[in-house]
N, C-alpha and C positions, 0 to 999 in steps of 0.2 A: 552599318545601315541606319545608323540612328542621325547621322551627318544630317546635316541643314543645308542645302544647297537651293538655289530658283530657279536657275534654267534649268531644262529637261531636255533639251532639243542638245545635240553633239554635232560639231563640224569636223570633217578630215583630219585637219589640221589639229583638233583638240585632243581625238584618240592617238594624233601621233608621235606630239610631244608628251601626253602621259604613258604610252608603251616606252618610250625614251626612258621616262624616269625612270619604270619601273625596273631596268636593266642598270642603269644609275645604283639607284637605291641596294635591289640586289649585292651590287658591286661591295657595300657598303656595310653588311649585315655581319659581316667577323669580327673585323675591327671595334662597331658596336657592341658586339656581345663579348668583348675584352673589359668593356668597364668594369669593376667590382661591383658594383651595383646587383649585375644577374647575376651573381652567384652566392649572393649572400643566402642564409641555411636555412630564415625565417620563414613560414609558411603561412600561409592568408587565405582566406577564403571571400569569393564575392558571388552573388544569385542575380540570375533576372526571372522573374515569376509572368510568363503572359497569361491573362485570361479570358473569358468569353464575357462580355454585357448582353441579358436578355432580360427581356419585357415577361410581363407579369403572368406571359402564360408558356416561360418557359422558353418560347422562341429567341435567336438572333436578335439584337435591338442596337441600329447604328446611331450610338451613344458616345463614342470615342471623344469628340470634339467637344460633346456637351458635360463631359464630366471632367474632361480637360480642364477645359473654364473654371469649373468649379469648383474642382478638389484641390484643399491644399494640403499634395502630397507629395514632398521630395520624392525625385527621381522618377515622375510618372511623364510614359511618352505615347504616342498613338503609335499602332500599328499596321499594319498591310489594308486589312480590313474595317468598317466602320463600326463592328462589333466587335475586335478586338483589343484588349489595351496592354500596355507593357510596365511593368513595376520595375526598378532597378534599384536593388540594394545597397548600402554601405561596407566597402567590404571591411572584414572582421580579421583580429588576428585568432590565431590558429591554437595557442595556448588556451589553456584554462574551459572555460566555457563558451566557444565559438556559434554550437548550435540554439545556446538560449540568448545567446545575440540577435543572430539571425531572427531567428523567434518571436524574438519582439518587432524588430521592423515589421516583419511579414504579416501577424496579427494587428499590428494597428494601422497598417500600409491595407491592406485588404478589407479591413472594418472600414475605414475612412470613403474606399472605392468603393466599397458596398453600401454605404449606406448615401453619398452621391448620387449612385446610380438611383437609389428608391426615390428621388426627389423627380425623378421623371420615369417612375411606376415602372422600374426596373432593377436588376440584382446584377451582383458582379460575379463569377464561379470560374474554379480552377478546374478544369478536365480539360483530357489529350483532345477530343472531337466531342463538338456538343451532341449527341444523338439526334435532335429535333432539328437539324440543319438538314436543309432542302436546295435543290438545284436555283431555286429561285434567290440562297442568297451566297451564289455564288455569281453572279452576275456584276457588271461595271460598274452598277447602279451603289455596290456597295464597296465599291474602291476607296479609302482615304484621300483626299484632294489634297495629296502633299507632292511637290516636285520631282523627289524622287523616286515615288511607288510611280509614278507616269512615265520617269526613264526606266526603271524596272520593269515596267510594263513594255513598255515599247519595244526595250532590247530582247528580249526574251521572243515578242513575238514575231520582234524582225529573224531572228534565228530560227524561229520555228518555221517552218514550212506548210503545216496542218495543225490542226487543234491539237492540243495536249490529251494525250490517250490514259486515262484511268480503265487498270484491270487489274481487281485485284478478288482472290478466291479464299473463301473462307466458309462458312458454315451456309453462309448466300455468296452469292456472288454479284457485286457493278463492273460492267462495261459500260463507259460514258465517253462522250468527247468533252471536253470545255475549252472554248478559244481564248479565254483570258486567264492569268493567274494569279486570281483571286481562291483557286483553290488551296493555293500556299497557307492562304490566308486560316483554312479551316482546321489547322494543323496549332496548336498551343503546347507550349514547353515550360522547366522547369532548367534554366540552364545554370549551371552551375558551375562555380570556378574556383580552379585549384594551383596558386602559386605556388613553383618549383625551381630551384634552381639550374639555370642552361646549362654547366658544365653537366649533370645527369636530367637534361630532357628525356635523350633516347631512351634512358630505362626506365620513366617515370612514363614516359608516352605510351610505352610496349606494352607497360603492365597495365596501362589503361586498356588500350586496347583489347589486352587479354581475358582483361576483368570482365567490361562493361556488358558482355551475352547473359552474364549472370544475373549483374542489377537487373537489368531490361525485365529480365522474364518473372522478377520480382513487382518490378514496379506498373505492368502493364496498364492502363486506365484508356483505353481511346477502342473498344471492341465495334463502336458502330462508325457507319460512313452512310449519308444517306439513307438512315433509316434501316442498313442489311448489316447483318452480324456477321464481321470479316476477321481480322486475327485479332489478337489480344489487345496487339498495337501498332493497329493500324495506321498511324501518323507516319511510320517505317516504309511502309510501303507509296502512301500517301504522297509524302512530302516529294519523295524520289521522282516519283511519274508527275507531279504537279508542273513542274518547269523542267521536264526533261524534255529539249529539243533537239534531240538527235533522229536521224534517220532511222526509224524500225525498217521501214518496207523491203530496205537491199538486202543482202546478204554480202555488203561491203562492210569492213571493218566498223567499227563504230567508236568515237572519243571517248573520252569516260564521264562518266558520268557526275553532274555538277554535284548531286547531291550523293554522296559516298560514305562506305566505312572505309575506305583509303585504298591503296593499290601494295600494299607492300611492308613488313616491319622496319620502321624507322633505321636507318643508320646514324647519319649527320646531325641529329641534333634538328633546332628547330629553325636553322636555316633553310633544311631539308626542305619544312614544310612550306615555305616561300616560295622557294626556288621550285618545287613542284607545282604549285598553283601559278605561275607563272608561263611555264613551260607548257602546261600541259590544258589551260584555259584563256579564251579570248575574253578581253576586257567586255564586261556589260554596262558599266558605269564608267567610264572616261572621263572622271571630273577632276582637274586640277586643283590643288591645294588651295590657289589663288583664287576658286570661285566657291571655295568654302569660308576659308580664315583669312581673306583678301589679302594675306601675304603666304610663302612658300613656305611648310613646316617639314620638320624628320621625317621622311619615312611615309609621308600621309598617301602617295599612291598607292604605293605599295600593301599598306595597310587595307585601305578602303579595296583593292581587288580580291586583296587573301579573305574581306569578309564576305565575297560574294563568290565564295567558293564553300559551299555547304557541306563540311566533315563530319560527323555523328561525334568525332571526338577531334576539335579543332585547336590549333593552336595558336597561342595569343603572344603578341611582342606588344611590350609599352614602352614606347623609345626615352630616353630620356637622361636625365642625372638619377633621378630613381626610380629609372625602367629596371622592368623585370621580366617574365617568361609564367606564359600558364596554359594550364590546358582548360577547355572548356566545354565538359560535359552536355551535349547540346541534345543525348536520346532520349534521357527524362521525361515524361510528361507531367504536365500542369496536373496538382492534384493528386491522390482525394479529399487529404488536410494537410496541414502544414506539418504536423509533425508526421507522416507519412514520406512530404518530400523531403524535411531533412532527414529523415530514418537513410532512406535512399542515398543522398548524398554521404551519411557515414558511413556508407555501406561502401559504396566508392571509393573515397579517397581512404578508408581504410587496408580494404583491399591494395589497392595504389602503394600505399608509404609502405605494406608488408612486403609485397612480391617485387617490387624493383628492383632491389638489389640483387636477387636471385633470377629474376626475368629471364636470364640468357638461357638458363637449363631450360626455362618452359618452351623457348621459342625453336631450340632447336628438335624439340619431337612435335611442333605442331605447324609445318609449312601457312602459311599468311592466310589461303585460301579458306582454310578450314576454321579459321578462328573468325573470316569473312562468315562463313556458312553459320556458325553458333549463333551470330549475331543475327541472322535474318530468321532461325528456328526457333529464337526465343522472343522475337517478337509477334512469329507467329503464333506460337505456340503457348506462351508464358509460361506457367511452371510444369507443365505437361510436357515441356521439350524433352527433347534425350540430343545430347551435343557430345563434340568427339572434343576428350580433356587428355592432356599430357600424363603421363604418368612414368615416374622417377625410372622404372626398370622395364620399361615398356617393350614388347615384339610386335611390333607393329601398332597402328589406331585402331581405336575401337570406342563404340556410343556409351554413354553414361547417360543414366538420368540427372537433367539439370541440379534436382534438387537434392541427390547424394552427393551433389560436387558443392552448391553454397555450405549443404551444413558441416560438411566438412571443410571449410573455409573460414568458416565466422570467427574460430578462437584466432585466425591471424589477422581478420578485420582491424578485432580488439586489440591488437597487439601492435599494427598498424598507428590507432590512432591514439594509442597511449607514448607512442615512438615520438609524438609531434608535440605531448604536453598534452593531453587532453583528457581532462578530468575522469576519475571511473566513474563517477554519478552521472555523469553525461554521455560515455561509453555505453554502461549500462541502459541506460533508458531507452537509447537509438536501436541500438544492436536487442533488445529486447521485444521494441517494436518488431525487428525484421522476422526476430524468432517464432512471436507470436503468429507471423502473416504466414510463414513459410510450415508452420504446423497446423495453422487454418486451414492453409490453402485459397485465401480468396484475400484475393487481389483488387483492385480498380474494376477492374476487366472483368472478374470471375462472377462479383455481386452486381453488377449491369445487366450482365446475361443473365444471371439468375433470376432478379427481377423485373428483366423484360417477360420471362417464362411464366413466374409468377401472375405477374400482371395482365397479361396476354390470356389466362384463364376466366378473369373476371370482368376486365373491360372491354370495350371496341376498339378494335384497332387504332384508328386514332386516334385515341384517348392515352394510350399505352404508353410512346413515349416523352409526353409533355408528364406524366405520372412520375415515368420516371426518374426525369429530370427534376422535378420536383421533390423527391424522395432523397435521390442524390444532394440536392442542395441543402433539405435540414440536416442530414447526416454530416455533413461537411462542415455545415456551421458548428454545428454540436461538437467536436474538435476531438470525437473519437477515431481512433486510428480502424481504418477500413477491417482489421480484420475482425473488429467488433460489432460489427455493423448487422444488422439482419434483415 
């Protein structure tokens, strides 16, 4: 999605030669991943960090273009929205100290953005939904003027038939319509990437899969939508209904859905996940190779459809002499600090490098559905979930509290990411972080709502969430990890 392309407008003829290729390409994807290349054992890591730009009281501020201009920060691109911007990392090897890599990019990559933005009386901030977002800035008016968010737009509502239906229930409840979707746009991540080798995708994808209800409910930070206190993390919900253009009204069958935790545990490898998003999604983007990189590259239709097939846990091919295979952590939210999201992210691919190799005992006592279900209970819910966990001599399912299942997981996080080379100083500090959060109890999500309560006692409503948002932001700069927060 980060592609360059100027026309917007698609003829016949152009979506017809690129479904061509894409069948092409498909053909092609074995052969490919026989290079030595995917399967070499080194592991890597790379991030993209989006955040929100607002104005100095707090609100929205479409800044994108103007801090564009003026920040000189590798790897920085505009996003959906005119208040949201995108950061992309260098990725890092996986030895040694990965996370105080990272670390560094993301501290001067976000000082740099932030302090840009103050040049036009505005701040830059990592959270899942900014709280002070209002229907008003969900409108066209704050669309990015790029090419593609225009085809994006247009396909999605050529597909659509009626406005995009947000319904989501939580402590309040919104029912809204919006005909555009620019609601995608109110949705910030923290996506994260984790190179693996293709000959064990399937078991590194599985245990992803299997994992990520956990993180989730750990790292929740997006509790408002429009101002109403909905789940922990709502972006989950959000994201899904935002460009979901399928038929509600029948009670005919229905495709699946664009934005997914997936249909099924992995078999094939990450062919699979090609060949799945082809099969089972219409092109929204039909743009030819030729009208990006004005000649024909590897793989690039095919590429560009699989990115507009929105997985919570997506998988990435880089074609090439040193292509490789990743998966990419995409349920993260933006935020609360940095060392917060990479806490998270160790918590992940820790998790990950532990259970893969043993993944197949978890998956046959926990049918696909169910591990769907943990995923959408822990974003509602965050650490208050109670999710159904495999267990080794099991008689049947049965609920756990989320949080008896992390802590009884963490010693194989660490063991996880010590498996990969990775320092105990830097084990320790991440996985200490999560310890911390998970004995607090308060998360992103937990001290927003709290402090909306708080705050709600003393001021006027309207006063409440620019406060809080405000509060959010020193605490954020300040570079303590949320669960110190008060």
């Amino acid at each position: 999605m980060g592609l360059q392309f100027q026309q917007h407008d698609v003829t016949r003829a152009q979506t017809t030669l690129f479904e061509r290729r894409l069948h092409e390409q498909l053909a092609q994807i074995e052969s490919e991943l026989e290079k030595p290349c995917y399967n070499r054992s080194e592991v890597s890591f790379g991030a993209e960090l989006e955040m929100y730009l607002i104005d100095r009281h707090f609100m929205p501020a479409a800044l994108n273009e103007a801090v564009l201009g003026k920040a000189r920060v590798t790897g920085l691109q505009e996003e959906l929205n005119q208040y949201n911007i995108e950061y992309n990392l260098d990725p890092v090897d996986a030895r040694g100290t990965p996370f105080t890599h990272l670390k560094r990019q993301l501290s001067q990559g976000t000082r740099a953005i932030d302090q840009t933005a103050s040049l036009y009386d505005g701040h830059a901030v990592a959270i899942g939904i900014l709280p002070t977002l209002s229907n008003h800035h969900l409108t066209l008016d704050f669309l990015t003027n790029r090419p593609r968010y225009k085809a994006l737009t247009s396909a999605l509502k050529g597909l659509n038939k009626s406005p995009f239906q947000i319904d989501i229930h939580g402590q309040d409840t919104v029912r809204a319509q919006c005909e555009e979707v620019t609601l995608e746009g109110a949705n910030t991540s923290f996506q994260f990437h984790h190179r693996v080798p293709a000959n064990q995708f399937t078991e590194y994808y599985n245990a992803a899969q299997l994992t990520t209800p956990l993180v989730l409910a750990l790292a929740g930070n997006s509790p408002f939508f429009l101002g109403k206190r909905l789940w922990q993390e709502t972006r989950i919900a959000l994201f899904k209904q935002s460009i979901d253009y399928r038929d509600h009204a029948t009670g005919r069958w229905r495709q699946p859905a664009r934005v997914n935790f997936g249909n099924g545990w992995l078999r094939q490898g990450v062919a699979e996940c090609l060949t799945e998003s082809v099969a089972l999604y219409p092109p929204i983007l039909p743009v030819t190779a030729e009208r990006i990189y004005k000649t024909a590259q590897p793989f690039s239709e095919l590429l560009l459809h699989h990115g507009t097939v929105w997985s919570w846990n997506r998988a990435v091919l880089q074609p090439g002499e040193k292509g490789h295979v990743r998966i990419e952590y995409r349920s993260l939210p933006a935020g609360p600090t940095i060392d917060d999201m990479l806490a998270n992210a160790a918590l992940q691919v820790g998790l990950v490098e532990a259970l893969s190799d043993e993944c197949e005992t978890y998956l046959r006592r926990l049918p696909f559905r169910f591990a769907e279900h943990n995923f959408y209970r822990c974003a509602q819910y965050g650490l208050n979930a109670r999710i159904i966990w495999p267990q080794l001599r099991q008689q049947g399912l049965s609920e756990q509290r989320v949080t008896d299942v992390i802590a009884d997981l963490l010693p194989r996080a660490d063991e996880g990411l010590a498996s990969i080379g990775i320092h105990k100083t830097e084990r320790d500090h991440y996985l200490n972080i999560i310890e911390h959060r998970l004995a607090s109890r308060q998360t992103g999500a937990s001290w927003q709502l709290s402090a909306f309560q708080r705050l709600s006692a003393n001021l006027a409503p309207h006063h409440v969430l620019p406060e809080l948002c405000r509060q959010y932001y020193q605490h954020s700069h300040d570079g303590q990890p949320v669960a110190n927060w008060e």
